[in-house]
N, C-alpha and C positions, 0 to 999 in steps of 0.2 A: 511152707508157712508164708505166708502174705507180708508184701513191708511194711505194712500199719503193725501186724502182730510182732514180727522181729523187731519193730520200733519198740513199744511196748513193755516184749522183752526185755532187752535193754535199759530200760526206765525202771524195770519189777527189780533188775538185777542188781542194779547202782543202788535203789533206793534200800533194799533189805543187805546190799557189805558198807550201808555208810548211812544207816540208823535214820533213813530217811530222809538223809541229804541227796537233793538232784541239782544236779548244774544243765549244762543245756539250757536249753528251751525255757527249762522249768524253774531255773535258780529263783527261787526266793518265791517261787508260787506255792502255797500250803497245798499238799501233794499228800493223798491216802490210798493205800493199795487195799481194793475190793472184792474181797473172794463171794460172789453168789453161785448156787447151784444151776445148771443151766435148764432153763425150761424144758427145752423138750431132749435135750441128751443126759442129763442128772449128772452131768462131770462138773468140778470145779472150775470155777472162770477166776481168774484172778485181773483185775482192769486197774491202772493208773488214773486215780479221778483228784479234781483239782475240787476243797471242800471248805468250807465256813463254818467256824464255829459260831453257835450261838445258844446260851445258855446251859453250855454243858454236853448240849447235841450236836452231832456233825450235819453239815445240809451238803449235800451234792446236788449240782445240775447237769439235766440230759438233753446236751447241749446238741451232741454229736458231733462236734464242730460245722455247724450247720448244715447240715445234711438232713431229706425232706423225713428220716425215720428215723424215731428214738433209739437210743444204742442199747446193745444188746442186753448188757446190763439191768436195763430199767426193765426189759419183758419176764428177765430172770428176777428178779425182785418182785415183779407184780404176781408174779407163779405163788415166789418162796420168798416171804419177806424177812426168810432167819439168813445175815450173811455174816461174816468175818473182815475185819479192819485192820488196818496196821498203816499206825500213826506215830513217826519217829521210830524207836526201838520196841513197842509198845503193838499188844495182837491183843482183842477180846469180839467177840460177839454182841452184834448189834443185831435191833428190829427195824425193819424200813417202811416208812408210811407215807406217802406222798399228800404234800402240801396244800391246800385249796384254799382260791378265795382269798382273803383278806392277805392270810399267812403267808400262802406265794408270791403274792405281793412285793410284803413287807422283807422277806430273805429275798427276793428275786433284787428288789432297788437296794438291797444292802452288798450284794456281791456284784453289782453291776462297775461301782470306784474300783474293785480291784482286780475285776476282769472287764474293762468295755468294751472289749474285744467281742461279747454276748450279746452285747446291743443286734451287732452286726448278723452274728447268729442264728439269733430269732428270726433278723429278718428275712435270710436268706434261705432261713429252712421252711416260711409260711408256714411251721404249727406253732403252738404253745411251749415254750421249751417246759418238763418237768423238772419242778422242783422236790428231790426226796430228802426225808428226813430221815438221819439214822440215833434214834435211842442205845445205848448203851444197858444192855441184859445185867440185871439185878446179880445174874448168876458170875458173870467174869470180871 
């Protein structure tokens, strides 16, 4: 396992025995664990993604930590946009549909105060960072 994954690890493991509390790195940054299907091996990916609410919806960004290619995550969502969340002590099923336009926008300069850290990001990665949106299934 790679030390970005056993990093990760780590993060999945803290945040699911203490209801979603991270210290680290991460203390006090709104932190959601993302299970997508993986494109092309159909295993569960579970990822540590930092998220914004906004009207009810979760928005995540595919930041990569700037890095020139979206992470893994977002190719698996672009596949399978059915994934699983777990926000606090709390798991349901979410639809994910990526942002455009005005939208991206408007969540992009609203996550940028509490991360500017992204500023930097974007710029280092010279693409678009994407912005997804995750809806909340009728069904969970």
């Amino acid at each position: 396992m790679s030390e970005r994954l056993q990093r990760n690890q780590l993060v999945i493991d803290e945040f699911r025995s203490s209801a979603g509390v991270v210290g680290g790195d991460f203390a006090g940054v709104p932190l959601l664990l993302l299970t997508t299907t993986g494109a092309r091996s159909g295993e569960s990916r579970v990822m540590p993604v930092t998220y914004l609410e906004d009207g009810g919806r979760l928005v995540i960004f595919g930041a990569n930590g700037g890095r020139a290619n979206h992470p893994g995550w977002y190719h698996n969502l672009l596949a399978d946009p059915a994934a699983r969340v777990e926000v606090g002590a709390e798991s349901f099923a979410v639809t994910a549909s990526v942002a455009e336009g005005a939208e991206h926008d408007r969540l992009w300069a609203r996550q940028l105060p509490h991360t500017p850290y992204f500023a930097g990001f974007q710029e280092r990665a010279g693409r678009r960072i994407p912005v997804v949106v995750l809806t909340r299934d009728a069904t969970s």
